[in-house]
RODO-2510 file (C-alpha; in nm, 4 decimals, decimal comma):
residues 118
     n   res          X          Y          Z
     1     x    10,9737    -4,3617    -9,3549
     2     x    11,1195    -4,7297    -9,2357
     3     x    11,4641    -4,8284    -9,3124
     4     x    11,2787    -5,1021    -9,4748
     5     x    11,1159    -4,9049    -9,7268
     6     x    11,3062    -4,7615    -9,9874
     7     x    11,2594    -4,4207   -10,1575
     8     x    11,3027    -4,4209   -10,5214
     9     x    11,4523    -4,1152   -10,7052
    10     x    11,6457    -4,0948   -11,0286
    11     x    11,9657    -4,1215   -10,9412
    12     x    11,8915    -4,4963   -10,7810
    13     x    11,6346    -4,5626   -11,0192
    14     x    11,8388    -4,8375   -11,2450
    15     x    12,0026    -5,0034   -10,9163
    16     x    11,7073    -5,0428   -10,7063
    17     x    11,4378    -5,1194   -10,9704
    18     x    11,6040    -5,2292   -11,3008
    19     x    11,8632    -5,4445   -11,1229
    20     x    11,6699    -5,5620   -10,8435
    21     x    11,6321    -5,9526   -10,8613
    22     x    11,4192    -6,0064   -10,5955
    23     x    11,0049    -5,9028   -10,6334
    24     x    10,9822    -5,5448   -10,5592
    25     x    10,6152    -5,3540   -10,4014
    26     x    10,6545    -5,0192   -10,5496
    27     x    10,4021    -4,7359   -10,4440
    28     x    10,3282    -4,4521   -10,6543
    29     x    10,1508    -4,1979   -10,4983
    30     x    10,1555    -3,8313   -10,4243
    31     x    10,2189    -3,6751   -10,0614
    32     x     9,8249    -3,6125   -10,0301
    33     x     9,5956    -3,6676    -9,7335
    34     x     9,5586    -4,0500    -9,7274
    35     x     9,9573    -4,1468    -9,8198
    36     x    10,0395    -4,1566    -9,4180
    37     x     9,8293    -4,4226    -9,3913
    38     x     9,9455    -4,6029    -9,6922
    39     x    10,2898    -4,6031    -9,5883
    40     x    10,2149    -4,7726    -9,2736
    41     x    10,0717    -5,0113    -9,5100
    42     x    10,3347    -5,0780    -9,6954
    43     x    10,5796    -5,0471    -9,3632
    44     x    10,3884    -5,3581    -9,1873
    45     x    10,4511    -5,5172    -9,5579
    46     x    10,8146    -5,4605    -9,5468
    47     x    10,8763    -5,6337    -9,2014
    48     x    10,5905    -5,8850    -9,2235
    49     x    10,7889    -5,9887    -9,5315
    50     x    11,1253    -5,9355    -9,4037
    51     x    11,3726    -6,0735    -9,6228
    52     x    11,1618    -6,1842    -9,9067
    53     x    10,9789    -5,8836   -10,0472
    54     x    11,1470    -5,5619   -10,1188
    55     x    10,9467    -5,2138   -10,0779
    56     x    10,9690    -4,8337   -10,2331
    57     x    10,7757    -4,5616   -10,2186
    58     x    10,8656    -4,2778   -10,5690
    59     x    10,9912    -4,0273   -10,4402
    60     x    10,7342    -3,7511   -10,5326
    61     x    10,9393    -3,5496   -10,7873
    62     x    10,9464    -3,8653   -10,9845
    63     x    10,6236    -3,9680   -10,9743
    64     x    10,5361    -3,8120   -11,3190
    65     x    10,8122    -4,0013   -11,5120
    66     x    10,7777    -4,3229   -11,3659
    67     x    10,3984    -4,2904   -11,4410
    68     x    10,5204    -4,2214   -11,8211
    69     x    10,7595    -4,5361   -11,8468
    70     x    10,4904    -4,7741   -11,6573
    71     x    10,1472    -4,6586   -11,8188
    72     x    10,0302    -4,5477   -11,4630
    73     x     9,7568    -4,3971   -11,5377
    74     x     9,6026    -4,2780   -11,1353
    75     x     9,7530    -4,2908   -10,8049
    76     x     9,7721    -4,4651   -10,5878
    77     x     9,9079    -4,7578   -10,7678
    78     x    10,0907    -5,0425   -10,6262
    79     x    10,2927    -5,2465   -10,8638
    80     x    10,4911    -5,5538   -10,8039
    81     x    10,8288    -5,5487   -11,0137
    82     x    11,1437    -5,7809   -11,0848
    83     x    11,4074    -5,6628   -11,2685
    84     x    11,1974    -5,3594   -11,3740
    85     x    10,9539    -5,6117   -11,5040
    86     x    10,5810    -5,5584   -11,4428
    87     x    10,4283    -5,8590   -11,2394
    88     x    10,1203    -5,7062   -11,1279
    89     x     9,9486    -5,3808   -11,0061
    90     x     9,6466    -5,2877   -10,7576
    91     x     9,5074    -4,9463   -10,8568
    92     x     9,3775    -4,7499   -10,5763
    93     x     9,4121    -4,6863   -10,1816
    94     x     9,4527    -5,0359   -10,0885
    95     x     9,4246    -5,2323    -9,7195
    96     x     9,6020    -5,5615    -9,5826
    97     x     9,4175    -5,7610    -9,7908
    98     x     9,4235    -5,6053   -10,1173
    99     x     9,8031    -5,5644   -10,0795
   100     x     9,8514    -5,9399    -9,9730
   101     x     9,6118    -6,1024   -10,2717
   102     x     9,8409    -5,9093   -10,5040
   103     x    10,1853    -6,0575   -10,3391
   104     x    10,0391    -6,3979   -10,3371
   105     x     9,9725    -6,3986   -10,6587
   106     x    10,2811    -6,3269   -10,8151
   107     x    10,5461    -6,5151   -10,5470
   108     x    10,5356    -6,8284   -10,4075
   109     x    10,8064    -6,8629   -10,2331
   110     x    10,7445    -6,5837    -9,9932
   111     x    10,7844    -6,5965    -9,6103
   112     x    10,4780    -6,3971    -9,4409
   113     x    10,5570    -6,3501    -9,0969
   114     x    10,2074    -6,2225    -9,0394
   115     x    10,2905    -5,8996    -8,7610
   116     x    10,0422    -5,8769    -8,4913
   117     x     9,8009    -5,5688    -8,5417
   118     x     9,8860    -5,3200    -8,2471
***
């Protein structure tokens, strides 16, 4: 996983989601067959967004919980967060476009670099 994408557990639960100012892509999905792909989704998110979107993946033992607290009710589900705040979610495997209608939608102000495919 990226440097730029954060795995979310517990323990940093409150400092990286319920603290976080800035809009947060959170990805709840199980280690299956398709999540490699996902996450190289959500990598060219991170650094296509650089500095103005922040990125986590659950960590898979806390999948379940966080499902609980959020009313997630299948995975994969992207949700966009600030300060543990629901913005907006995608529900289901999701590609460039999906993933970049939801951003727009709930920031303005963000920078999209726009990474070449390679």
């Amino acid at each position: 996983m990226s440097t730029l994408v954060r795995c979310i557990r517990p323990e940093n639960f409150e400092e990286e989601v319920m603290k976080e100012k800035e809009t947060l892509l959170v990805v709840c999905m199980p280690r299956d067959e398709e999540f490699h792909k996902q996450l190289e989704l959500i990598e060219y998110f991170a650094k296509s967004y650089n500095q103005t979107l922040k990125v986590g993946v659950l960590d898979e033992e806390f999948i379940e919980p966080f499902k609980k607290q959020y009313g997630v009710e299948g995975t994969p589900t992207f949700l966009i967060l600030v300060e543990g705040r629901e913005k907006g979610r995608l529900l289901g495997l999701a590609d460039k476009d999906a993933l970049c209608n939801l951003i727009s939608k709930f920031e303005e102000g963000f920078t999209f670099r726009g990474l070449r495919d390679s």
